[in-house]
N, C-alpha and C positions, 0 to 999 in steps of 0.2 A: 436682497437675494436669499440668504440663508438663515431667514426667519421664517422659512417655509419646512425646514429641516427642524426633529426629535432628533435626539440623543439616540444614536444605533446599539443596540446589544452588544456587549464584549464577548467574544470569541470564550466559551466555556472552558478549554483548554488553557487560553493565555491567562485567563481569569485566575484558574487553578493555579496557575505557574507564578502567578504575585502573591497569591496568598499562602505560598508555601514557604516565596522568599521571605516573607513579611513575619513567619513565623521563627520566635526563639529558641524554642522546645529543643532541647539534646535529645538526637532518637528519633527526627522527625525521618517518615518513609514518603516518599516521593515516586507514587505508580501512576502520575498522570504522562504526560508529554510522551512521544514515543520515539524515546533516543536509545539508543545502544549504553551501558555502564558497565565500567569493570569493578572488581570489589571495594574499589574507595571511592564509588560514586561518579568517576572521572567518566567521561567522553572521548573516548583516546584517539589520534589519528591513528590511522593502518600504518604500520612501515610501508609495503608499497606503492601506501599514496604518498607519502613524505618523499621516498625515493623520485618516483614521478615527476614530483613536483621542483625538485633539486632538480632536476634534468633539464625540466622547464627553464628555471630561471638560469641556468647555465647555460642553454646553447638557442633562447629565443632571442630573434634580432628584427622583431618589429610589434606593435600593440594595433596594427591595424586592422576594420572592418573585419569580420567571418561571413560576413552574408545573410541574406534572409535565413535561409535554411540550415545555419550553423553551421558546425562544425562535422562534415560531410565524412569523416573517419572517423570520427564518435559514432555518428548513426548506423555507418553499414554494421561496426565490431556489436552493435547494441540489440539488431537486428538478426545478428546471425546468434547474439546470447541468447534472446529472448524464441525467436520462431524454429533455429536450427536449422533443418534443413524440411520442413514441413510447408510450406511455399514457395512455389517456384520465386525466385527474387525477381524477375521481370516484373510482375506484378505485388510488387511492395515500395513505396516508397516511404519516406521518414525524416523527419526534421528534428535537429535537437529545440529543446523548448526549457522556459525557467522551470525547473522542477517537476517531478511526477501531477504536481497542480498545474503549472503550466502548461503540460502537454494535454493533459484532460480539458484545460478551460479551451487550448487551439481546437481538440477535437469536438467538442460538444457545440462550440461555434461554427465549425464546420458540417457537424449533422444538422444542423439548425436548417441553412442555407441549401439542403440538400431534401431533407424532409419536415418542412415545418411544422406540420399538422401532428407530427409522432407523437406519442405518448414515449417516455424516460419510465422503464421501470428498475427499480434497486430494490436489495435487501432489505427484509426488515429482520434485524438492525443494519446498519452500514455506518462505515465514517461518515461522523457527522458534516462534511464538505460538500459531500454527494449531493445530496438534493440540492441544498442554497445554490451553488452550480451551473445544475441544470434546469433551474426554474431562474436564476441569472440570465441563463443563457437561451430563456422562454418557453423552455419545453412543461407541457404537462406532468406532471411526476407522480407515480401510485408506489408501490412497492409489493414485492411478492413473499409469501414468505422464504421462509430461512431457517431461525435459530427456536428451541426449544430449552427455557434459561431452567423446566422444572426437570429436563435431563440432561442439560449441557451436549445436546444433539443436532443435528440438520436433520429438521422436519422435511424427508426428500420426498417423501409421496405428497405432501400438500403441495411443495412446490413444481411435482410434476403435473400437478392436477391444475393449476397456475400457467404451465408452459405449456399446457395443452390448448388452452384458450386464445397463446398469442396470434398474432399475424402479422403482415410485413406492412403496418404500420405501425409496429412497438420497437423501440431500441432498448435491448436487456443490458443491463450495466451488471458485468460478474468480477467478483474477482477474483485473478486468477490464482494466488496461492493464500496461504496464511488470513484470513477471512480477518476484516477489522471490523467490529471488536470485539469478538467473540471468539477466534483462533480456533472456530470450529470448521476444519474444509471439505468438501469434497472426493470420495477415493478415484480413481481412474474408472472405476465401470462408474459407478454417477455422472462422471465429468460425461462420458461417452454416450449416456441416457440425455442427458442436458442437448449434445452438441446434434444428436439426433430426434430431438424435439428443434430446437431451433431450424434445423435444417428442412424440417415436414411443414414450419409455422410461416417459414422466412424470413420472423423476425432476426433483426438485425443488432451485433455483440459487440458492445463495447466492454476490454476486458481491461483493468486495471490491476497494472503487474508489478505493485510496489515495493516488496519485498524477497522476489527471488534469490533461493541461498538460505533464507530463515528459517524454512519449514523442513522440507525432508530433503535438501539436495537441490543443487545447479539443475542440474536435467529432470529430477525428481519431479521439482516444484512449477518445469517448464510445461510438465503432460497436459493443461488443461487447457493451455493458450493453443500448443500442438495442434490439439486434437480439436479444434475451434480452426487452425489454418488447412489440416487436412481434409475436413468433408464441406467446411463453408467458402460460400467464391468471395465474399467480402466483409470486411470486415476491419475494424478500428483497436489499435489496442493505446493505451499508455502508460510509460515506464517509466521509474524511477534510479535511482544510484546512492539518494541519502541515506539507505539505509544499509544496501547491501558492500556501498564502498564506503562508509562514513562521513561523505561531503555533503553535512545535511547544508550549513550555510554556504556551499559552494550553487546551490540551486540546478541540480544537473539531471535533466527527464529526456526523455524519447517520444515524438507522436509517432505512431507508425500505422499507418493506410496500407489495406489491402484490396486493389479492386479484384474484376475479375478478365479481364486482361492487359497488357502493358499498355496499349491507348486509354480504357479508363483510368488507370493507376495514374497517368499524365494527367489528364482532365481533372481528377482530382485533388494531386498536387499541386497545380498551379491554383487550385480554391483555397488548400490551405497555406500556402505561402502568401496569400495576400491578405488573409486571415493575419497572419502572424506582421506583415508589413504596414497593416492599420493597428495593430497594437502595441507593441512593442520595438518595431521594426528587424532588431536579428537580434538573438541572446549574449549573451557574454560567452568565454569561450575556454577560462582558465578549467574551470572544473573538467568540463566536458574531452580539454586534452588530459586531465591526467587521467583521467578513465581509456580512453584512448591509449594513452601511451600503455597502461597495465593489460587493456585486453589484445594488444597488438604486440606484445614482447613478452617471448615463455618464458625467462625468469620471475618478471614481474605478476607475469598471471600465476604462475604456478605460488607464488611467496603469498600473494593476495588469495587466492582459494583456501590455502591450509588457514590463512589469519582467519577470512572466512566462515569455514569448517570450524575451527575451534570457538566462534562467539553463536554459531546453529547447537554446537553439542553444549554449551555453556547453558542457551536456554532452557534445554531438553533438561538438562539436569535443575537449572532451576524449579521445572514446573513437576518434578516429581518428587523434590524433596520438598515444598511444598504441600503437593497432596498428600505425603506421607504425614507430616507435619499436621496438615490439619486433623489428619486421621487418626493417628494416635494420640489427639487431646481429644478430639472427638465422638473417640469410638463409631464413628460415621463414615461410609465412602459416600455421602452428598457431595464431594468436590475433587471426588475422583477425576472427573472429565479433563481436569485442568493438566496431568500428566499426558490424555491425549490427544489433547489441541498441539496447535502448533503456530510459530512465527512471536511475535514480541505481544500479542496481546490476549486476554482470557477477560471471558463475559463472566463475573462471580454467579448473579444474579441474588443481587443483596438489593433492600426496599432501599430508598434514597435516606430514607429515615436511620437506617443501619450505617450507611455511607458517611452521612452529616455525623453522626455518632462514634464514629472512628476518625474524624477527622478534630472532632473536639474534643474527646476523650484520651487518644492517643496518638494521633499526631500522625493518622495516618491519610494521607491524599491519592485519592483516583477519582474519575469522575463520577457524578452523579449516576450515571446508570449501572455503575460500578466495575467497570472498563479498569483492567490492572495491566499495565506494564512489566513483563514476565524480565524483560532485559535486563529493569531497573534493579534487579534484587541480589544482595550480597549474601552469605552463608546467616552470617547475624541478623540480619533483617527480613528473612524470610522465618526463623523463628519468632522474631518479635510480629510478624504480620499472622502468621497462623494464632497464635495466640490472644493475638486480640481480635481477631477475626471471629474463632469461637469463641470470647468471652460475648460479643457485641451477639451472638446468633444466636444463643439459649435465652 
């Protein structure tokens, strides 16, 4: 049987993540993986979620079934973060799913089943997950542009010259805040240029919302999905929580289907629950209450926003004492941009050869295309990375 089967690629990320454990070196930097760190490195729970979770185990009195469909008070409080009040809720339905992946692989299985023929277009760049995915999942896959690495910009007239060509055989994959891996986004009049192109092509948006809270704010970073629920009748988004509540290994995502009225909303829910019942049959359910329990109780929400708040302004400051950093060994603003991106990651646009070179040199890791991890950096180690960052570039 499995003398038919090569040896598959390792995962370029988990890849990174051994050879960094594997490494001795005092000093080593660690900008691959995209976790959240405080200045010694750590991964810290939220106190709110820790609260939550006490609560959990103090007053749960059974481990049984949640259903296909999860955890049904996870989804609507996830739903009203994510859309607001920008779609009527009649026609929104939503299932919790394993992780911001899990909801993606339920929905892209479900566009599948809905428009086979489509063409998947993404970012170029995007998380590397994206295409394998939705070429998983059968679709065609192109990409549109995007990022420009010689100004650290969104190339937004090529890619409107791109959106002008689609039509409602294309499914446009965007994402909605904090752009990965580049943390270069969209302002609100682009988003709003985007959302009315879409709506003239009627290609069809699927919006991937993994990091709301990273970038400029809860509501800030929600304009683009908004403004995606206010002028289009349908539409697919999905969501995460590992980042912006820190239950990465809790695995806790959102699908959430938009048709264009409450009878299709039904017809299509009942597709993706059965989607989700040939695969996995219903998710686990611990993660997905203590999100629940925090967005459904004001003291919790309010304690969890300011922790929140304080690891968005944490970044911000990261990525500018950075570029200052680079800046004053370099007498250079070439990496100016990286003050203003946003969310946990920045495109350097360093050759791989430069990458391989700070990884052997001095001990510093990010991926290959030079993808940095803005979360990961402490006060000391964003001088040691600007430094050898310009030593490796002249």
């Amino acid at each position: 049987m499995f003398e038919t089967l090569s040896k598959a690629p390792q995962d370029k990320i988990f890849a990174l993540m051994a050879e960094y454990a594997a490494d001795k070196r005092d000093g080593k930097i660690d900008l691959g993986i995209g976790v959240y760190k405080d200045d010694a490195g750590n991964t810290p729970i939220m106190s709110a979620v820790k609260k939550a979770e006490e609560r959990i185990i103090a007053t749960a009195t059974t481990k049984t079934y949640v259903g296909v469909a999860g955890n049904k008070g996870f989804s609507a409080a996830m739903v009203k973060l994510a859309l607001g009040d920008s779609v009527p809720l009649d026609r929104v339905r939503a299932a919790q799913a394993p992780g911001g992946t899990g909801a993606l692989w339920v929905l892209l299985t479900l566009l599948k089943r809905a428009k086979p023929d489509a063409t998947v277009w993404i970012s170029d760049p995007s998380w590397p997950n994206h295409a394998p995915m939705a070429r998983q999942a059968g679709f065609a896959v192109e990409h549109y542009p995007y990022f420009d690495p010689e100004t650290g910009t969104v190339r937004f007239e090529d890619l409107l010259a791109r959106f002008e060509k689609f039509s409602k055989h294309d499914i446009v994959l965007l994402h909605g805040c904090c752009h990965n891996p580049t943390g270069a986004n969209l302002t609100p009049e682009q988003w709003d240029r985007v959302v009315a192109l879409l709506k003239k092509t009627g290609a069809f948006p699927l919006v991937d919302m993994a990091y709301q809270g990273f970038g400029d704010g809860l509501e800030e970073d929600a304009y683009g999905l908004r403004a995606v629920g206010r002028e289009i009748e349908q539409f697919v988004c999905a969501t995460s929580c590992s980042k912006n509540f820190g239950v990465y290994r809790e695995r806790v995502g959102c699908a959430i289907i938009v048709g264009k009225d409450a009878a299709q909303a039904d017809i299509v829910n009942s597709q993706m629950l059965n989607v989700i019942r040939g695969a996995y049959s219903q998710p686990p359910d611990h993660g997905a209450e203590i999100v629940r329990l925090i967005l459904e109780d004001d003291a919790l929400r309010a304690e969890w926003q300011a922790e929140l708040e304080a690891m968005r302004t944490r970044m911000i400051a990261n990525r500018k004492a950075l570029a200052e950093a680079i800046r004053s060994r370099s007498n250079s603003s070439d990496f100016d941009f990286v003050a203003e991106h946003r969310g946990m990651f920045s495109l350097l646009g360093l050759s791989a050869e430069t990458v391989n070179h700070l990884k052997a040199e001095n001990a510093v890791y990010m991926l290959d295309d030079s993808r940095i991890n803005i979360a990961g950096l402490a006060d000391d180690r964003i001088q040691r990375l600007a430094d050898a960052v310009v030593a490796a570039s002249r």
